[in-house]
DOKESE-786996 format. One record per residue: residue in three letters; x, y, z of N, C-alpha, C in turn. Coordinates in nm, 3 decimals. Example, Ala and Ser with C-alpha at 12.3 -4.5 7.8 and 13.67 -1.06 7.14 Angstrom:
2
> type n_c1 n_c2 n_c3 ca_c1 ca_c2 ca_c3 c_c1 c_c2 c_c3
> ALA 1.319 -0.569 0.780 1.230 -0.450 0.780 1.320 -0.330 0.780;
> SER 1.285 -0.225 0.708 1.367 -0.106 0.714 1.290 0.003 0.787;
// end
This chain:
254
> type n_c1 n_c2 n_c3 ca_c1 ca_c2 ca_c3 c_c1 c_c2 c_c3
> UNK 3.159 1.833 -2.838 3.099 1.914 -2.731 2.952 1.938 -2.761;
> UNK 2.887 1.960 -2.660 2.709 2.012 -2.681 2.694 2.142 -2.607;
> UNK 2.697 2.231 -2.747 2.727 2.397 -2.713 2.582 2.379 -2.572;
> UNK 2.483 2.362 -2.601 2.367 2.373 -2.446 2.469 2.404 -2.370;
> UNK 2.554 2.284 -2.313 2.648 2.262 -2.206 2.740 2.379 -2.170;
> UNK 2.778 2.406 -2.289 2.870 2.527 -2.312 2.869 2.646 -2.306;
> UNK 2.742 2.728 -2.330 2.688 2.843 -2.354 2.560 2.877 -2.321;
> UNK 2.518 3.013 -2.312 2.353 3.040 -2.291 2.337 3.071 -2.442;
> UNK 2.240 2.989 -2.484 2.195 3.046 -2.676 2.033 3.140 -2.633;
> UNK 2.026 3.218 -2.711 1.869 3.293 -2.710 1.873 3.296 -2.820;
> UNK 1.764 3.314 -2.895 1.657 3.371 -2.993 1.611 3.502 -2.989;
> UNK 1.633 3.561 -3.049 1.657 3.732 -2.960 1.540 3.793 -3.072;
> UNK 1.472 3.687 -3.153 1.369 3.715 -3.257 1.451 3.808 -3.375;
> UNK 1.350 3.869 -3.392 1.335 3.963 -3.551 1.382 4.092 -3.526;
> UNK 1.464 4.132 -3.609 1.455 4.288 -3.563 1.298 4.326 -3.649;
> UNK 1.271 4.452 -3.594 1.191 4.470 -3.703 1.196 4.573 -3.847;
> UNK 1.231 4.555 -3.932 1.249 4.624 -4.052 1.131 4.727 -4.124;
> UNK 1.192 4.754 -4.205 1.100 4.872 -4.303 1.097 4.820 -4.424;
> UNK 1.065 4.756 -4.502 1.074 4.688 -4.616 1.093 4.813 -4.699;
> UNK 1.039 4.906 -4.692 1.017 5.006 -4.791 1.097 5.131 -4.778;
> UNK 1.182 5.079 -4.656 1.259 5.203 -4.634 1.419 5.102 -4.602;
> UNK 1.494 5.148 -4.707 1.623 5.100 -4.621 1.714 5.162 -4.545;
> UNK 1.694 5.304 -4.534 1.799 5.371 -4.425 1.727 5.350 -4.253;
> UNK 1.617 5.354 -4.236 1.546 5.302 -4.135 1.547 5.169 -4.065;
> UNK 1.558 5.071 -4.180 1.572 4.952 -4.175 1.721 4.948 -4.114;
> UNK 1.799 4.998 -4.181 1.922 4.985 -4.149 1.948 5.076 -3.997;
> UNK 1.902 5.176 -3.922 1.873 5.215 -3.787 1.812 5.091 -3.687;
> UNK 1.721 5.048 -3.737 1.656 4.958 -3.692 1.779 4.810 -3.613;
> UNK 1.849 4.788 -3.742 1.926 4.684 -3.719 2.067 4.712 -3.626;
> UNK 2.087 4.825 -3.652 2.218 4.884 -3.572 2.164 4.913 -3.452;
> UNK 2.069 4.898 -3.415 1.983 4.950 -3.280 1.994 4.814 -3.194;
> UNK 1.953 4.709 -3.262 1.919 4.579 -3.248 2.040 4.493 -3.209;
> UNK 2.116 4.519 -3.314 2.255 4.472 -3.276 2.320 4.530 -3.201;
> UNK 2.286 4.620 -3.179 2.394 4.722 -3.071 2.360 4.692 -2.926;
> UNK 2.250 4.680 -2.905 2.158 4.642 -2.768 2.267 4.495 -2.736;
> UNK 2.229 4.408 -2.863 2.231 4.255 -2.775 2.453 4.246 -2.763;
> UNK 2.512 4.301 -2.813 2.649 4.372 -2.798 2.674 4.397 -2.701;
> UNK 2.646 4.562 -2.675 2.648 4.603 -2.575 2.620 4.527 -2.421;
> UNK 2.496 4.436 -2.404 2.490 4.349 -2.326 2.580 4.245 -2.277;
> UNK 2.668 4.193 -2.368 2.788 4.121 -2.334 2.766 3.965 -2.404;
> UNK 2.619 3.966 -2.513 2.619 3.854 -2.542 2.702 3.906 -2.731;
> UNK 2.737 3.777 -2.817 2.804 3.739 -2.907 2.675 3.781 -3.009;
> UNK 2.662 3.868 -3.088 2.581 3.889 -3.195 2.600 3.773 -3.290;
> UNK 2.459 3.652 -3.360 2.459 3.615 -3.420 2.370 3.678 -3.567;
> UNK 2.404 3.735 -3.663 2.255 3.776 -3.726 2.219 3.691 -3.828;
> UNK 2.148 3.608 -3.880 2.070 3.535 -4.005 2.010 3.647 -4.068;
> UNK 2.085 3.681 -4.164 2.052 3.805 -4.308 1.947 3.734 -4.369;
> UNK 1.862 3.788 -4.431 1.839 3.916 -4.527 1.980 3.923 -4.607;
> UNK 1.956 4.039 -4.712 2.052 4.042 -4.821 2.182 4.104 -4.756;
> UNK 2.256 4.114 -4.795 2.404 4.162 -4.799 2.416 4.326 -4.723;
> UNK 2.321 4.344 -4.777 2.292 4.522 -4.740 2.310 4.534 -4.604;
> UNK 2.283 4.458 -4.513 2.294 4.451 -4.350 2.437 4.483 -4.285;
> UNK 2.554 4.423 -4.368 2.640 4.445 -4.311 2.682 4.539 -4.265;
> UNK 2.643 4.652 -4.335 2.672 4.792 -4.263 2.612 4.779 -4.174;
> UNK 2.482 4.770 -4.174 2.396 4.812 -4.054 2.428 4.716 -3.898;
> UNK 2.523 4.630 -3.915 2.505 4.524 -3.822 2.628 4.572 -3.746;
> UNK 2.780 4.595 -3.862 2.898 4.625 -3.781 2.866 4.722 -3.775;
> UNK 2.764 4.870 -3.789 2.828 4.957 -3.704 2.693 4.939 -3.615;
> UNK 2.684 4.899 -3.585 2.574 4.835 -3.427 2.659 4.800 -3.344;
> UNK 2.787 4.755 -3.365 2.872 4.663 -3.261 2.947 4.814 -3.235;
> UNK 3.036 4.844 -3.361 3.101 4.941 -3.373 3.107 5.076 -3.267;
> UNK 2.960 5.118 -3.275 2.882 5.246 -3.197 2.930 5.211 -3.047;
> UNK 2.970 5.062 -3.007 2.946 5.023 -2.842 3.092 5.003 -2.813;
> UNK 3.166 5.048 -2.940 3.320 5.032 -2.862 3.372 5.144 -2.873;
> UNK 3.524 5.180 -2.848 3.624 5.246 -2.889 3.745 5.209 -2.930;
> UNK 3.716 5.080 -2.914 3.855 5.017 -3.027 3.798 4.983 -3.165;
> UNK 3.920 4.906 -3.236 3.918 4.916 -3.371 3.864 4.776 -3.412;
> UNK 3.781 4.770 -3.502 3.700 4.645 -3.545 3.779 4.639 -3.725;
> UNK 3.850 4.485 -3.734 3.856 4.423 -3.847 3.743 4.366 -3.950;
> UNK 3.732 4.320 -3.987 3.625 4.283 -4.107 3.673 4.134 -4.192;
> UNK 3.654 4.036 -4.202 3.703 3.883 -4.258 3.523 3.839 -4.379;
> UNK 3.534 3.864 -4.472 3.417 3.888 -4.551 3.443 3.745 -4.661;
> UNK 3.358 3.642 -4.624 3.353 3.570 -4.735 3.283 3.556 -4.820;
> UNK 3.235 3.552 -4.970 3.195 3.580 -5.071 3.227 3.580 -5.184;
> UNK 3.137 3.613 -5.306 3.216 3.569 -5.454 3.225 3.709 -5.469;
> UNK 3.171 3.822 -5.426 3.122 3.940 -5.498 3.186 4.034 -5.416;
> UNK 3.222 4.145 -5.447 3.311 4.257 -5.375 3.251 4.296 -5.230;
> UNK 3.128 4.360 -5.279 3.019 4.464 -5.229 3.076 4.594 -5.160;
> UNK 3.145 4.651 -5.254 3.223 4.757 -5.204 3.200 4.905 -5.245;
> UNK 3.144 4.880 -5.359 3.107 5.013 -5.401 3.000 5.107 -5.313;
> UNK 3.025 5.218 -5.361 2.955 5.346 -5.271 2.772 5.315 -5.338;
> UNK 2.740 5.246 -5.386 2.611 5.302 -5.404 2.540 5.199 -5.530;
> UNK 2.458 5.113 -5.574 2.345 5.008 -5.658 2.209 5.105 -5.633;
> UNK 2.174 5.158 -5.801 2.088 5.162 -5.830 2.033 5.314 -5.731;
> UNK 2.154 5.405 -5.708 2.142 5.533 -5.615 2.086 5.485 -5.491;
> UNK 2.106 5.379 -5.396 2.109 5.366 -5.280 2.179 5.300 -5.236;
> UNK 2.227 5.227 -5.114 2.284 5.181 -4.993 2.188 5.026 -5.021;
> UNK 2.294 4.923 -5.040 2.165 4.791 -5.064 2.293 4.670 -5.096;
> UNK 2.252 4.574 -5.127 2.332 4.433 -5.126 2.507 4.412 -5.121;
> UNK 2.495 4.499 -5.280 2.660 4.537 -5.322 2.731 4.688 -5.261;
> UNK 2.657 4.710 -5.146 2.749 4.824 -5.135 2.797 4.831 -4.969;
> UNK 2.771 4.717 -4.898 2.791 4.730 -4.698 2.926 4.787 -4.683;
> UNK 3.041 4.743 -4.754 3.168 4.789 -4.699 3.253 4.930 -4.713;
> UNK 3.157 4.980 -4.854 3.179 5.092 -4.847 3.172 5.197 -4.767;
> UNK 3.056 5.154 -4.684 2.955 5.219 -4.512 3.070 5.233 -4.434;
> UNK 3.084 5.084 -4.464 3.109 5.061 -4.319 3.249 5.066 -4.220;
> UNK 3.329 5.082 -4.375 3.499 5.148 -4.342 3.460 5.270 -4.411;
> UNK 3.338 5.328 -4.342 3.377 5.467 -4.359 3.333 5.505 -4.185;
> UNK 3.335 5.405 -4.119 3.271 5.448 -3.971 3.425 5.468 -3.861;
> UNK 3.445 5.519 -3.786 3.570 5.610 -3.745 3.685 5.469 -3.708;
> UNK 3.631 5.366 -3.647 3.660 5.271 -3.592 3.683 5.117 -3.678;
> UNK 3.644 5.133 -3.784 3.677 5.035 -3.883 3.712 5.040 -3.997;
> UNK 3.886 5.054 -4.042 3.934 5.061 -4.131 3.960 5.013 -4.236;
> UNK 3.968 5.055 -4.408 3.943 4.971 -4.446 4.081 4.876 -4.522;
> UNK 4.202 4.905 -4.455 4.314 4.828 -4.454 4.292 4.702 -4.364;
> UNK 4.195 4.697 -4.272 4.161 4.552 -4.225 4.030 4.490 -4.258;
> UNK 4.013 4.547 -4.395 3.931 4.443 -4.513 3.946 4.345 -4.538;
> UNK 3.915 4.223 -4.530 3.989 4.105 -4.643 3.819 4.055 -4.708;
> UNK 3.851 4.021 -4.823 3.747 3.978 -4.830 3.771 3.852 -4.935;
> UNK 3.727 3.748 -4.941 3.739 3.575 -4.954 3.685 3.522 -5.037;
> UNK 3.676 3.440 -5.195 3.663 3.381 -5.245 3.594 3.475 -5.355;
> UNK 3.643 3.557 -5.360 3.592 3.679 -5.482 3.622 3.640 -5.630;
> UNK 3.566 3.651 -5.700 3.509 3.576 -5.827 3.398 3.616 -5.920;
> UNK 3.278 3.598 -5.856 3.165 3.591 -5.978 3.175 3.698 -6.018;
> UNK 3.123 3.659 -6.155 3.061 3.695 -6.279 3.002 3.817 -6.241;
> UNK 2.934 3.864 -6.142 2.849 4.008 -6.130 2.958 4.111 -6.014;
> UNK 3.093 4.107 -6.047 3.160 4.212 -5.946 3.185 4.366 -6.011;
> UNK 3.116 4.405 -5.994 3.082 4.567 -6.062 3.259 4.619 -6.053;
> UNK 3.275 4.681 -6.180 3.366 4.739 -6.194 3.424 4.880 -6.052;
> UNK 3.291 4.973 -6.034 3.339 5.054 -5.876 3.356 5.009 -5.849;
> UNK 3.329 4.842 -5.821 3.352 4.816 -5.649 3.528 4.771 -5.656;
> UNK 3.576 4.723 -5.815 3.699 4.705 -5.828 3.819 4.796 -5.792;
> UNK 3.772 4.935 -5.882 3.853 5.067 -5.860 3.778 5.083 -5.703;
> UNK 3.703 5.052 -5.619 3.695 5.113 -5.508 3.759 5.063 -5.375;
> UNK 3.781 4.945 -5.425 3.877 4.826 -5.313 4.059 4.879 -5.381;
> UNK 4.101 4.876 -5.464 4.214 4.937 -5.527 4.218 5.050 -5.416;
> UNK 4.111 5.171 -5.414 4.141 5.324 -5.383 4.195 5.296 -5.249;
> UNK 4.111 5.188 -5.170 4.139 5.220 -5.030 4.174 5.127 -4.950;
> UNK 4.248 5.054 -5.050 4.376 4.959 -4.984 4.362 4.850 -4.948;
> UNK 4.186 4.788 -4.970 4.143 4.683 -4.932 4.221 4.539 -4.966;
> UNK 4.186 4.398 -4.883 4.256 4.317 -4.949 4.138 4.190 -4.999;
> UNK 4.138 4.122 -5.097 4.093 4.081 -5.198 4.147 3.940 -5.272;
> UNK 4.087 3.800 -5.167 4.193 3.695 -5.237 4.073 3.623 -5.311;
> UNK 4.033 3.599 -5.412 4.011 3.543 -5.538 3.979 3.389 -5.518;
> UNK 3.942 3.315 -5.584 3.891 3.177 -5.553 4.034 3.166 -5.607;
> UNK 4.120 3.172 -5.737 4.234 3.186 -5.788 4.331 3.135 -5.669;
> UNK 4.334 3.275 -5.574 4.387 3.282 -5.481 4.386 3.229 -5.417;
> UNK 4.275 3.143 -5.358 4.264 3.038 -5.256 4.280 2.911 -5.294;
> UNK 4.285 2.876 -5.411 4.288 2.765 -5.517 4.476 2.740 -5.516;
> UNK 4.532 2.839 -5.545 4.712 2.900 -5.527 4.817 2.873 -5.389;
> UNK 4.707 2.936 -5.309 4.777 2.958 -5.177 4.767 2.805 -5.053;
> UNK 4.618 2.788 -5.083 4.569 2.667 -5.022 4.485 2.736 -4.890;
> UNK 4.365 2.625 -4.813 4.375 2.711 -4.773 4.388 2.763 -4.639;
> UNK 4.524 2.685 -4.571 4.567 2.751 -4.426 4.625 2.891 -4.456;
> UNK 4.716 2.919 -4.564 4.745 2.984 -4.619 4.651 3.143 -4.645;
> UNK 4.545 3.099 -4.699 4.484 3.192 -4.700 4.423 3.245 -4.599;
> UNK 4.412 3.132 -4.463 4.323 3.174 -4.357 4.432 3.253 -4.279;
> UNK 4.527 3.242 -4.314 4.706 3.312 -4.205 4.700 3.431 -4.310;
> UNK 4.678 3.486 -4.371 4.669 3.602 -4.472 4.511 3.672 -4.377;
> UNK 4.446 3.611 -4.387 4.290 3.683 -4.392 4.323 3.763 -4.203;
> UNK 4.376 3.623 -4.139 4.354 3.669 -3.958 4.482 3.807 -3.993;
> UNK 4.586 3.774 -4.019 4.696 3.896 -4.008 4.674 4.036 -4.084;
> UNK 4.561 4.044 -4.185 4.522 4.178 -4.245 4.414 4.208 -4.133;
> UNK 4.344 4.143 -4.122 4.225 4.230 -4.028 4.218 4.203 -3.893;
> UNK 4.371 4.161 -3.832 4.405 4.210 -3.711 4.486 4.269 -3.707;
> UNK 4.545 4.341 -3.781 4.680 4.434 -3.817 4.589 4.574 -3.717;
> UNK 4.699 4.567 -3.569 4.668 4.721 -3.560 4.499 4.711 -3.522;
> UNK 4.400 4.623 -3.506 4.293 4.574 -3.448 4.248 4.573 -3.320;
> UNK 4.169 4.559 -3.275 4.148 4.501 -3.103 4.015 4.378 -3.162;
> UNK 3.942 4.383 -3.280 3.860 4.265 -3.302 3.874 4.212 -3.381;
> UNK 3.764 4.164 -3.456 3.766 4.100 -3.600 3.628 4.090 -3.585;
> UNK 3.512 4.115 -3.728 3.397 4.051 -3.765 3.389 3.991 -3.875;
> UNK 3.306 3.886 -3.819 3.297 3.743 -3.936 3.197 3.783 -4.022;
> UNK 3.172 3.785 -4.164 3.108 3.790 -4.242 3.052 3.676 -4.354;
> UNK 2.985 3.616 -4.368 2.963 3.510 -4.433 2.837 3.514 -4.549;
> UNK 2.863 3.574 -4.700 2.760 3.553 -4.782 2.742 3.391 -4.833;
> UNK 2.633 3.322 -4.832 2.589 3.169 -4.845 2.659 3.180 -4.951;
> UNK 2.649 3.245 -5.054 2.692 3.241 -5.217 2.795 3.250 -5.281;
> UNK 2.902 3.208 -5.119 3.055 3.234 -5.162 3.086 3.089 -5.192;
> UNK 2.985 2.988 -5.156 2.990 2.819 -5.200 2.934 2.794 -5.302;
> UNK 2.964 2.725 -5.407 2.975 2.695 -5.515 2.767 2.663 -5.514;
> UNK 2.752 2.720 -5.634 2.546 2.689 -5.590 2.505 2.558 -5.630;
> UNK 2.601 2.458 -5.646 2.534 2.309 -5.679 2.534 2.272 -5.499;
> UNK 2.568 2.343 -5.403 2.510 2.313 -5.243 2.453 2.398 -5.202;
> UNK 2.422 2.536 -5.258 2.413 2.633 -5.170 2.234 2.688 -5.309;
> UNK 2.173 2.602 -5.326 2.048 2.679 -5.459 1.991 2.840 -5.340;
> UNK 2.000 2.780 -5.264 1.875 2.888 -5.159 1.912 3.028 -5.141;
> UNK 1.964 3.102 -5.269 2.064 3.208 -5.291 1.991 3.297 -5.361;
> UNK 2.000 3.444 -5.308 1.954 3.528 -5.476 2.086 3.546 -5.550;
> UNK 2.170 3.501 -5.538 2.278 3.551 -5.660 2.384 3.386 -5.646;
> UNK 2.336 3.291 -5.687 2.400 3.188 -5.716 2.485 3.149 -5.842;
> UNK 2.650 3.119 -5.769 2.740 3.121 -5.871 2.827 3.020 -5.842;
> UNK 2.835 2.960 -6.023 2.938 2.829 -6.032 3.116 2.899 -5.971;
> UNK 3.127 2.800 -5.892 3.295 2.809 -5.913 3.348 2.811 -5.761;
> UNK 3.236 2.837 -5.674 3.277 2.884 -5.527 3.366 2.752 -5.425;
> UNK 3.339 2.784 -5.350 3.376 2.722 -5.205 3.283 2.528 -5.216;
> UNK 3.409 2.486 -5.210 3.307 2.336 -5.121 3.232 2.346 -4.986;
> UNK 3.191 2.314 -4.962 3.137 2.309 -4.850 3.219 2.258 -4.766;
> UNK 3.334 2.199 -4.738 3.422 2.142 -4.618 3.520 2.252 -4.610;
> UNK 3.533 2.326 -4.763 3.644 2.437 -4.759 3.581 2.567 -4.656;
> UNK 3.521 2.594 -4.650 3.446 2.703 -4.590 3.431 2.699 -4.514;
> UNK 3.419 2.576 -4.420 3.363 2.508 -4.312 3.513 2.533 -4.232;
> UNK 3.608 2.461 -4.274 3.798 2.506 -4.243 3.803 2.626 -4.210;
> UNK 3.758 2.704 -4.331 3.782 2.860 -4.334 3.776 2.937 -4.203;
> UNK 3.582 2.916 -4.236 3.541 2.972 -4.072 3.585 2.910 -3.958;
> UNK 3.593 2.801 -3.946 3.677 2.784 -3.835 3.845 2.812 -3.805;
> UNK 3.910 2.820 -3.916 4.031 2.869 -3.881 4.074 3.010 -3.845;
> UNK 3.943 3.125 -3.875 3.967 3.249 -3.851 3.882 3.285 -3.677;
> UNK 3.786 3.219 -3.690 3.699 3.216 -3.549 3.798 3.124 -3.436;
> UNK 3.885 3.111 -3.461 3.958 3.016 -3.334 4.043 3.175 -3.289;
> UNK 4.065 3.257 -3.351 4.129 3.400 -3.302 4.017 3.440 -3.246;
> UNK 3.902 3.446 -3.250 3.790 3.506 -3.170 3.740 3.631 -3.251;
> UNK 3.595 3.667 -3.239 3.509 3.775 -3.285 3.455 3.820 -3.205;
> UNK 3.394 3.933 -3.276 3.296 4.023 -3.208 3.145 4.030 -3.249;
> UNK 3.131 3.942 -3.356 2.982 3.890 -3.396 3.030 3.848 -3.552;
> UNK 2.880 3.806 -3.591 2.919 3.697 -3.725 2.785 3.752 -3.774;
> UNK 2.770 3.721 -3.924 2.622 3.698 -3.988 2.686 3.605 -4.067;
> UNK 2.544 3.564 -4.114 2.495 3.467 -4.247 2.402 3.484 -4.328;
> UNK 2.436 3.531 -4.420 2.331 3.627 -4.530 2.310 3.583 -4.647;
> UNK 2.223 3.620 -4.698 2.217 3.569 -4.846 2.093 3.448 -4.849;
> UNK 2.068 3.388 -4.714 2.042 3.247 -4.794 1.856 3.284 -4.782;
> UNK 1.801 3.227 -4.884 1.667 3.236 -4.966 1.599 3.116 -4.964;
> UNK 1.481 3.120 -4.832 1.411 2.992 -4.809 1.385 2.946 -4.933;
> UNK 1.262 3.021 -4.994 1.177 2.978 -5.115 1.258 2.931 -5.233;
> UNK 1.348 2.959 -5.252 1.434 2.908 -5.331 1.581 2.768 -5.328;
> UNK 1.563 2.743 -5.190 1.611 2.623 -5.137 1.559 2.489 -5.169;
> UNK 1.642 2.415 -5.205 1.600 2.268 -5.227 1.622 2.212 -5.108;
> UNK 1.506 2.096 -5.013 1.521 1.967 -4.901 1.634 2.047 -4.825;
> UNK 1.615 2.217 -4.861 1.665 2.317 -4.671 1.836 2.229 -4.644;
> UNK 1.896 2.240 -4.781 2.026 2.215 -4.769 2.117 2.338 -4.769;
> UNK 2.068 2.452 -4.827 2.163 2.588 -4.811 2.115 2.615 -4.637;
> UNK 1.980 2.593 -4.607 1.970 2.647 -4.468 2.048 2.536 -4.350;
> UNK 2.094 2.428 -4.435 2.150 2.331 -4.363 2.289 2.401 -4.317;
> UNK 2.353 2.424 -4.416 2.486 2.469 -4.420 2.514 2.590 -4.336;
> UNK 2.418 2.699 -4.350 2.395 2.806 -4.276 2.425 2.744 -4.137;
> UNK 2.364 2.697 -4.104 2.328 2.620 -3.983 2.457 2.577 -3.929;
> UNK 2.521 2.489 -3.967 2.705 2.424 -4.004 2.773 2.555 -3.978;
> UNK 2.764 2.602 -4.048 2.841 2.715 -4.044 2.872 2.800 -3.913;
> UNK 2.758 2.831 -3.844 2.710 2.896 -3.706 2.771 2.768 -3.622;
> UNK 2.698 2.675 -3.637 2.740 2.586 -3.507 2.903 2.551 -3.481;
> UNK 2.947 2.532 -3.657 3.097 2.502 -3.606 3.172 2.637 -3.577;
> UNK 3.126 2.761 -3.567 3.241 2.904 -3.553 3.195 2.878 -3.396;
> UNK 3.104 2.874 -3.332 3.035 2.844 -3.180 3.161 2.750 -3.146;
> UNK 3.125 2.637 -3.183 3.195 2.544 -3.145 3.355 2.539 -3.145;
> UNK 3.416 2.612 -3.224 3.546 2.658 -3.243 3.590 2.744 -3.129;
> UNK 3.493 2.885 -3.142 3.537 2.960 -2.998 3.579 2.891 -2.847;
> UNK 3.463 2.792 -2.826 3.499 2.714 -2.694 3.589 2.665 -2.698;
> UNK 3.611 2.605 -2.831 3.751 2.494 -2.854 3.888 2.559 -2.761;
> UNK 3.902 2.687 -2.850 4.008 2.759 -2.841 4.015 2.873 -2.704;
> UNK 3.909 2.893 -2.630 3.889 2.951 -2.557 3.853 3.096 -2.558;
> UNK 3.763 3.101 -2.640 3.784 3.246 -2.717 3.654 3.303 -2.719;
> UNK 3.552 3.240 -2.678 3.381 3.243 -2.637 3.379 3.368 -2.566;
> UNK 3.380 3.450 -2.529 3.343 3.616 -2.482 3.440 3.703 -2.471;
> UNK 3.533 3.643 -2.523 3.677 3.761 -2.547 3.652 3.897 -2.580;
> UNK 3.514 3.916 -2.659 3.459 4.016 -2.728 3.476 4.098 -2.602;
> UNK 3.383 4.054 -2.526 3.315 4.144 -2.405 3.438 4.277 -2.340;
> UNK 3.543 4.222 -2.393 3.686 4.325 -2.359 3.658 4.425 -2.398;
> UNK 3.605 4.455 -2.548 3.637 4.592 -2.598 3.471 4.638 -2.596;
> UNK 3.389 4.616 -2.476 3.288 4.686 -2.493 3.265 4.800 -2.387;
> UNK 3.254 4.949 -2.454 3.290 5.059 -2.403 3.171 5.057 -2.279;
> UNK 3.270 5.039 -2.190 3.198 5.035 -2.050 3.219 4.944 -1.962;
> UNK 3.242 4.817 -2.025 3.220 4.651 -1.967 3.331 4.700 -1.847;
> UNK 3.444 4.730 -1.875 3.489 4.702 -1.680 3.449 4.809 -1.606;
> UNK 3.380 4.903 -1.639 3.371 5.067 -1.548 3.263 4.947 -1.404;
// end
């Protein structure tokens, strides 16, 4: 298919940020995302670090009254309440199942592993019931398996699901263009399955975070980024599932 054909795409630009302020920054983005939501188009966001996720689902969050799931792929938890006494990379989900509408029994979060998963964020996914499958785990289960685990926790009792995608949940001999690059992750065809086997149920927006021009080799992590977006696009139409969102947006049939 040739999404053109398929869809209206925009460029909806930059939000604009606070470099120096991240609770602002993070207003900023929930403002941003909430607007292009609320409107009835499919939030795409290209992150910046990890830290966004709060700020992005509860942008969607604020414009509904149903219940939003969470499908988080990555090596690293990012669950804990707080890095370095603020709100920043390793800590979005803690936010963000704390917002009235997104619980955090429809957590899953995907290919968890590296070497830097802070002990809170361990005891903090334990406290509150989160679910947590391991490269181990996906390596074990296989992975339709894991993708029929990930859709049934964070549509349990749901009306959405949001896609979450850190670059650095793929192994960094494809993915260099990373600030936190780690051996052991995702192939690149595995991930590629992934997201498409959970986006054929349909979302309510997606990011892609993590990935680090200046540090990219011949713009192959921004390649993948890229892959990544086009085939969850391309999946929705497949399956018929391209504005399903627009259901749970508080207002859309008044």
């Amino acid at each position: 298919m040739d999404l053109r054909e398929q869809m209206n795409l925009c460029d909806a630009g930059d939000v604009f940020v606070i470099p120096a302020n991240i609770e602002k920054t993070f207003d900023q983005i929930s403002r941003g995302v909430g607007h292009i939501f609320a409107s009835g188009a499919l939030p795409i966001v290209l992150g910046g670090d990890h830290s966004i996720g709060f700020a992005t689902v509860r942008g969607i969050a604020q414009n509904t009254d149903k219940k939003i799931g969470i499908i988080h792929f990555d090596r690293h938890a990012d669950i804990q309440e707080k890095d370095l006494d603020e709100r920043m990379h390793t800590t979005p989900w803690f936010h963000a199942t704390n917002l009235p509408n997104v619980q955090a029994k429809n957590l899953v979060q995907v290919g968890i592993g590296g070497w830097q998963v802070p002990r809170p964020a361990v005891k903090e996914a334990r406290k509150r019931g989160t679910t947590i499958l391991t490269m181990n785990d996906v390596t074990e289960l296989g992975l339709e398996k894991t993708a029929e685990i990930a859709l049934e926790t964070a549509w349990d009792g749901t009306d959405a699901v949001y896609l979450s995608f850190d670059i650095d949940a793929v192994d960094c001999g494809f993915v260099p263009g990373t600030g936190w690059p780690e051996p052991g992750g995702f192939l690149p065809r595995e991930i590629l399955y992934l997201l498409g086997a959970v986006a054929k149920e349909g979302i309510c927006g997606m990011e892609v975070v993590e990935v680090s021009p200046p540090y990219d080799c011949s713009e192959i992590t921004a390649l993948l980024a890229t892959r990544a977006i086009v085939d969850v696009l391309g999946t929705l139409v497949a399956h018929g599932k391209l504005g399903s969102h627009k259901s749970i947006i508080r207002g859309w049939d008044a």
